[in-house]
N, C-alpha and C positions, 0 to 999 in steps of 0.2 A: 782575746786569747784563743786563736782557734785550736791548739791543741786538747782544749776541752770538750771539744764535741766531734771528736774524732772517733771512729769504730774501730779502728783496729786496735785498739789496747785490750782486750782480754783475750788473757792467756790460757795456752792450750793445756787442759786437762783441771783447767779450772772449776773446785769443786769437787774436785777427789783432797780427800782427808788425809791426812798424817797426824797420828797420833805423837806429836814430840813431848811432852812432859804427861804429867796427870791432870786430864780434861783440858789441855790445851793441844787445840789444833791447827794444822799450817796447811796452807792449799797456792796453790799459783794465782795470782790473780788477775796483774798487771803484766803486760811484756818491759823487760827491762829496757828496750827500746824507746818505749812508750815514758816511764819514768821517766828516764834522760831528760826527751825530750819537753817531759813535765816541770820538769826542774830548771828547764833553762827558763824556760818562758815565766814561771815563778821569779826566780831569780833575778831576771830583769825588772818583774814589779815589785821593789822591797817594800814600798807604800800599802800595798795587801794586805801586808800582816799588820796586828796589832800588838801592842803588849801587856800578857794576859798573866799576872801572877800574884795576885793577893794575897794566896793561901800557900805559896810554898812548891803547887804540883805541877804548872803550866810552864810553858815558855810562848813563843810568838807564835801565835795563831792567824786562819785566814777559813773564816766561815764561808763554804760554797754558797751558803745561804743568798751573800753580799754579792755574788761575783757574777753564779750562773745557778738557775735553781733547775734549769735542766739539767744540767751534767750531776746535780745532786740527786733526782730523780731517775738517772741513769745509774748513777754508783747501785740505789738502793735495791732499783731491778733487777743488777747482776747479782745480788746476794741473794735474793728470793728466788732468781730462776735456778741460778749456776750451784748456787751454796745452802740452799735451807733444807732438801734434800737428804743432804751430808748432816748439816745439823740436826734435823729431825730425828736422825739413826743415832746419832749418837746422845742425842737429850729428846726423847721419845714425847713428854708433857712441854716440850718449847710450843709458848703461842705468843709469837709477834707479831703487833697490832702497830707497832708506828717506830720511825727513827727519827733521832736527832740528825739534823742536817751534816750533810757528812763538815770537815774541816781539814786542813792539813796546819799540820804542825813543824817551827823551823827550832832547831836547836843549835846554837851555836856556842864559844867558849866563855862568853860575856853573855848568855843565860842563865837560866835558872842551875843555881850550885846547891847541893847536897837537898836535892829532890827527897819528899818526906815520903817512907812507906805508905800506902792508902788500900784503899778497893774503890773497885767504879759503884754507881748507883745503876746499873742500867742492868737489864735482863741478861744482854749477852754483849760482849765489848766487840769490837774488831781492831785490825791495826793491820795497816799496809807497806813495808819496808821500802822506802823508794831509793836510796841510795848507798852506799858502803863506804863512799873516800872520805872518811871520818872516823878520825880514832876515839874510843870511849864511847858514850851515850847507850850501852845497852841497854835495851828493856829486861828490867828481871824481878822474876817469882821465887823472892827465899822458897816460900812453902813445899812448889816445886822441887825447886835445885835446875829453873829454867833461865836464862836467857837466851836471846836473839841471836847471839854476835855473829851468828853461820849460817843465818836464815838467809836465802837470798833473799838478791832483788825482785821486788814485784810480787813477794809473797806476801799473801796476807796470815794472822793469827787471832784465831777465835778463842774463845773462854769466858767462862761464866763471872759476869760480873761484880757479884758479892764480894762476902768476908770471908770465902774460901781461895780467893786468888789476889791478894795482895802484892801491889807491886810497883816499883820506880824506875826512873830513869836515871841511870849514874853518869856525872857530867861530863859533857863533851871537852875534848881536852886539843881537837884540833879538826879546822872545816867545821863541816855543819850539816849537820843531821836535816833529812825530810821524810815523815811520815804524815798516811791520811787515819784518821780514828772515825768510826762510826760507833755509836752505840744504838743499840737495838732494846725497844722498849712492849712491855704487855700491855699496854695503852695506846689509844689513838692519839697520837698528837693533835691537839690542834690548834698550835701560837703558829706565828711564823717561822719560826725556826724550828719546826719538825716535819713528816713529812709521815701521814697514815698511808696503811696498805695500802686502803681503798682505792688513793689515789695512784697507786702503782697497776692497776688492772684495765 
């Protein structure tokens, strides 16, 4: 897939913060160009994804881990360089020590239905909006009073992982949704499926 190790995808002014709900925030991250182009070439490999939903939360996933664990180790350096910055200012005691392998996620109308309320385990979530020709699937934060639905393309949205930001996916109802999720951890990873700073330096 050479659109994965391509440079020109990060976007300008990536890492400046917007504050859109309470402690959730949106920054550019990916050029909408770039997405497209990410999606087609996804698209073409529906074999990538797996189907991931015992508990209610997921739909079909495609671990970078599997694919290219450079372009995973590139996701993780554009948040440390571009983005932690931003995060730092705004959660001053954040110390992230290792991610989960990034992943992207495909939602379609024969996925997962009536997505359970939750919260993530992780220190600090991410989430990448890769597309919009798809009606329904917001991400949204009762707590808030947040979802997505006008967040562009290519933006990403940060927020604190716990039992202060609860939140689902409400079902896709036509097309098919693509997002990438990172979770950001106070721990060193070290399975194969995570990826410590260390290693980003």
């Amino acid at each position: 897939m050479n659109m994965l190790h391509s440079k020109d995808y990060i976007a300008n002014k990536c890492g400046i913060f917007t504050e859109v709900a309470n402690d959730i925030y949106s920054t550019p991250f990916w050029t909408p160009e770039y997405c497209a182009a990410l999606i087609k070439e996804l698209d073409s490999r529906p074999e990538l994804f797996y189907a991931h939903n015992p508990d209610g939360y997921s739909a079909s996933e495609l671990n970078l881990y599997n694919l290219s664990r450079i372009f995973s180790i590139d996701i993780c350096k554009q948040i440390m360089d571009k983005c932690l910055p931003s995060l730092l200012y705004v959660f001053p005691l954040l110390n992230i020590l290792g991610f989960t392998s990034p992943y992207f996620v495909r939602y379609g109308p024969n996925d997962v239905k009536n997505m359970k309320l939750h919260h993530d385990v992780s220190l600090v979530s991410m989430l990448v909006k890769l597309n919009d020709d798809f009606t329904g699937g917001d991400l949204v934060f009762p707590r808030q009073d947040y979802n997505n639905k006008d967040l562009p393309v290519g933006h990403a949205l940060f927020w604190p992982g716990q039992v202060t930001h609860p939140h689902q996916v409400l079902d896709v109802t036509s097309g098919t949704k693509f997002s990438l999720t990172v979770w950001a951890w106070p721990v060193p990873w070290t399975s194969e499926y995570g990826i410590a700073v260390e290693e980003l330096k």
